[in-house]
VEXGUMAR-700544 format. One record per residue (C-alpha): residue in one letter; x, y, z. Coordinates in nm, 3 decimals. Example, Ala and Ser with C-alpha at 12.3 -4.5 7.8 and 13.67 -1.06 7.14 Angstrom:
// VEXGUMAR-700544
 rest       x       y       z
    A   1.230  -0.450   0.780
    S   1.367  -0.106   0.714
// end
This chain:
// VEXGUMAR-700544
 rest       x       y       z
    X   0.856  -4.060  -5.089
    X   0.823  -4.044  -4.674
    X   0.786  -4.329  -4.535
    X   0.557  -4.355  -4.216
    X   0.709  -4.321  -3.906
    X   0.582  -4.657  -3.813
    X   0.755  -4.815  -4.054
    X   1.083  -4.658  -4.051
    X   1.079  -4.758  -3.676
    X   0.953  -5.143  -3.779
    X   1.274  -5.102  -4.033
    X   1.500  -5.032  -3.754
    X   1.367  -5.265  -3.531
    X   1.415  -5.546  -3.832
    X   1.782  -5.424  -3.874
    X   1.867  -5.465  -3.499
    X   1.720  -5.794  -3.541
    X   1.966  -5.910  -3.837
    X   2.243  -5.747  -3.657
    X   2.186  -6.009  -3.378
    X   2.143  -6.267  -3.555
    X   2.433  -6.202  -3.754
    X   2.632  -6.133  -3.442
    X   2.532  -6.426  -3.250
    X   2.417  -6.687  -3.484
    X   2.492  -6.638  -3.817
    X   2.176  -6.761  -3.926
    X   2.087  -6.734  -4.249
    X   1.736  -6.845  -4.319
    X   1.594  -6.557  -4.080
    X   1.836  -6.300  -4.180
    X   1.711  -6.391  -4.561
    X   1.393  -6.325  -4.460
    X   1.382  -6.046  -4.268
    X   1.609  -5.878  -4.515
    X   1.324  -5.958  -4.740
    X   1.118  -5.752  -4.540
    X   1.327  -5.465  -4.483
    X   1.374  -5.396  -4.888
    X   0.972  -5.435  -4.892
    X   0.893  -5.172  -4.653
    X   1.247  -4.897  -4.799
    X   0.988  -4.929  -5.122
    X   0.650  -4.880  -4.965
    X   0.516  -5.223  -5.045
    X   0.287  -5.332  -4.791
    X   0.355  -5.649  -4.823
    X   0.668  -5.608  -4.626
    X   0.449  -5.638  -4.312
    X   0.236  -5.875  -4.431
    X   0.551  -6.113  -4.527
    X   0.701  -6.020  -4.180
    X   0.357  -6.142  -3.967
    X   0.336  -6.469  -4.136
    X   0.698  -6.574  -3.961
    X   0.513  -6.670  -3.608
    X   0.294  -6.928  -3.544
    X   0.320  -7.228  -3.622
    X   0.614  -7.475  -3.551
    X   0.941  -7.374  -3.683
    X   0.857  -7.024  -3.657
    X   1.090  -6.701  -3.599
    X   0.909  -6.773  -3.236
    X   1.088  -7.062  -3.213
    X   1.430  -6.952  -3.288
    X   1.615  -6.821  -2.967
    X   2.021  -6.720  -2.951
    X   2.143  -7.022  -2.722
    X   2.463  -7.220  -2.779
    X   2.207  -7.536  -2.825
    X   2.009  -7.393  -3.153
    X   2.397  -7.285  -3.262
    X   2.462  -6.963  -3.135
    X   2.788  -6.858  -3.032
    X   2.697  -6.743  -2.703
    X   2.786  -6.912  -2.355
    X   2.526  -6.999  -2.187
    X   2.527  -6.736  -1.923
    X   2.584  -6.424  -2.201
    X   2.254  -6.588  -2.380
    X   2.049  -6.536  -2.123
    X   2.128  -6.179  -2.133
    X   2.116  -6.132  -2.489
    X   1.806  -6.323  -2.546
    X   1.613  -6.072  -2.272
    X   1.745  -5.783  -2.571
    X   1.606  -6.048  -2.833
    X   1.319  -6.104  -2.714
    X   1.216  -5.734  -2.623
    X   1.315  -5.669  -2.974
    X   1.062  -5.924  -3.154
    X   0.802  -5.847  -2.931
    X   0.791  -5.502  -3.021
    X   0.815  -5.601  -3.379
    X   0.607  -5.794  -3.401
    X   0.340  -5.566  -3.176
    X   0.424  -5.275  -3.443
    X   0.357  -5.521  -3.774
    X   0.065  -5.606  -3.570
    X  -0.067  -5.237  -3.528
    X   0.006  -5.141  -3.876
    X  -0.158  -5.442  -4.030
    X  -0.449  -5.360  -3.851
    X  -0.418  -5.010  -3.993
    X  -0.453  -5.095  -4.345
    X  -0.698  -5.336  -4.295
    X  -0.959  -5.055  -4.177
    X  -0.796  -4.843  -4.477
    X  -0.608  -4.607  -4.268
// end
């Protein structure tokens, strides 16, 4: 089976995101998750995006979580600004694409 092109890119854009997190953080309640979401979407299962969207909002969110040496990363300070500008374009988008597809399926497209 083909997988949409809009969700092969929100698959990519989820592995980046465990790559930095893995890189920077080691994190593992995140990476868990979004791992989660990644084997939902390989096997078509909607719920994959639906799981993914109900990380933000609300405290102690995947909003919440940045990569500075304060919420344990392994970054100096001045390499986490940097990295967090990458981070932060990176969920965005992600979350903007979950968004878009969500919306998709809910008008039955």
């Amino acid at each position: 089976m083909t997988l949409h092109p809009d969700i092969v890119e929100l698959i990519s854009l989820l592995e980046k995101w465990i790559a930095l997190l893995r890189r920077y953080h080691g994190e593992g309640h995140w990476v868990a998750w979004l791992e989660e979401d990644v084997r939902l979407l390989r096997n078509s299962d909607f719920r994959g995006v639906e799981h993914f969207r109900s990380a933000f909002g609300g405290m102690g969110s995947i909003t919440d979580f940045s990569l500075l040496p304060e919420s344990g990363s392994w970054l100096r300070r001045w390499h986490a600004r940097f990295v967090n500008v990458r981070y932060g374009r990176l969920v965005s988008r992600a979350q903007a694409l979950a968004d878009t597809l969500y919306r998709e399926e809910s008008k039955g497209g």
